[in-house]
N, C-alpha and C positions, 0 to 999 in steps of 0.2 A: 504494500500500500504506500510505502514513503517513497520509492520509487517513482511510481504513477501522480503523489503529488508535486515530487521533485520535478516533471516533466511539464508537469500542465504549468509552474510559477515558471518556469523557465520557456514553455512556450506564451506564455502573460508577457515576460520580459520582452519575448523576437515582435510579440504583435506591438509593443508601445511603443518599438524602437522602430519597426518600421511604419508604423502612423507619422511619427515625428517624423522623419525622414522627407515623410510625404508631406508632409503639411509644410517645413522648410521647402520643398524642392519650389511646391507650390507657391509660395509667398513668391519665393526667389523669381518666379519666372513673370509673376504679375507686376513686381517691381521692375523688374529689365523690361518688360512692356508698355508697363506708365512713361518710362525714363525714356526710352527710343520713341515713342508717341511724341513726346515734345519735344525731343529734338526736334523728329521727322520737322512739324507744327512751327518751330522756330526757323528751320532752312526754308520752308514753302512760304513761309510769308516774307521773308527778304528777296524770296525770287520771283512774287509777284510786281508785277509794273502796274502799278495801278488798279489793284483787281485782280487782275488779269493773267490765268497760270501762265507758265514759259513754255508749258507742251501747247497752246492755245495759239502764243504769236507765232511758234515756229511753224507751223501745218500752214499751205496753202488752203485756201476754199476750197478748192476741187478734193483736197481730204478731207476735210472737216465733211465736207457734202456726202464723199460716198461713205463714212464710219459714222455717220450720225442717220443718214434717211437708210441708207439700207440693214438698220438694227430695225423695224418694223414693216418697209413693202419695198416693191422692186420701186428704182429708180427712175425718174422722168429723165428724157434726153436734157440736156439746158436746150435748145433749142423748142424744147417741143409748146413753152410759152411764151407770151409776151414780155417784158419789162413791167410793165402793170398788173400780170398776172403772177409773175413770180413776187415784186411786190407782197401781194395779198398773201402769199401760200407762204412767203418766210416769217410776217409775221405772223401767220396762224400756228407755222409748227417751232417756232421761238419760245410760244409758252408752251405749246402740246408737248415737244421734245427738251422742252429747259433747256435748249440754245442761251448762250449769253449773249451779249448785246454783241461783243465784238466777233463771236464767232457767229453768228445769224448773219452780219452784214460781209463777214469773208465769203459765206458762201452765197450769199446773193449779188457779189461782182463777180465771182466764177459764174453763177446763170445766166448773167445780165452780159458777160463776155461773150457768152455761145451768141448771142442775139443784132 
């Protein structure tokens, strides 16, 4: 019998130790996540101009066009409307798509370019 309790205090000990383990490893890894969060948070917002990410300036309209409208239907030609029509249809899909200002208006000079 003292045997069998010997086993079970000392399987009590292996389970506290590796709780604890876990619970440190755990902290440990939400801290390193908090900490690289605001870095990340602190480099993005010095390398915004104005608002504005720096993946945003560097893309021509013609990319912004085709990795923004072809996330939901096939794409129109730019040619296939007016200056007037595209007009309407970027800002319609500026709020439908959450375009920003300045990427709505890159790609409506690549449409208004086909034209």
């Amino acid at each position: 019998m003292d045997l069998r309790l010997l086993k079970l205090k000392i399987m009590k000990k292996i389970n506290k130790i590796i709780l604890l383990v876990t619970v440190v490893v755990f902290v440990t890894i939400i801290f390193t996540q908090c900490a690289t969060q605001q870095n990340a948070t602190s480099t993005e917002s010095t390398s915004f101009a104005k608002g504005v990410p720096e993946y945003v300036l560097q893309k021509s309209g013609a990319q912004l066009w085709a990795e923004s409208c072809i996330r939901c239907h096939n794409t129109a030609s730019p040619a296939t409307f007016s200056d007037t029509e595209w007009d309407v249809a970027i800002k319609h899909m500026e709020i439908r798509a959450q375009l920003t200002k300045v990427e709505a208006e890159k790609v409506l000079e690549f449409l208004k370019s086909a034209n």
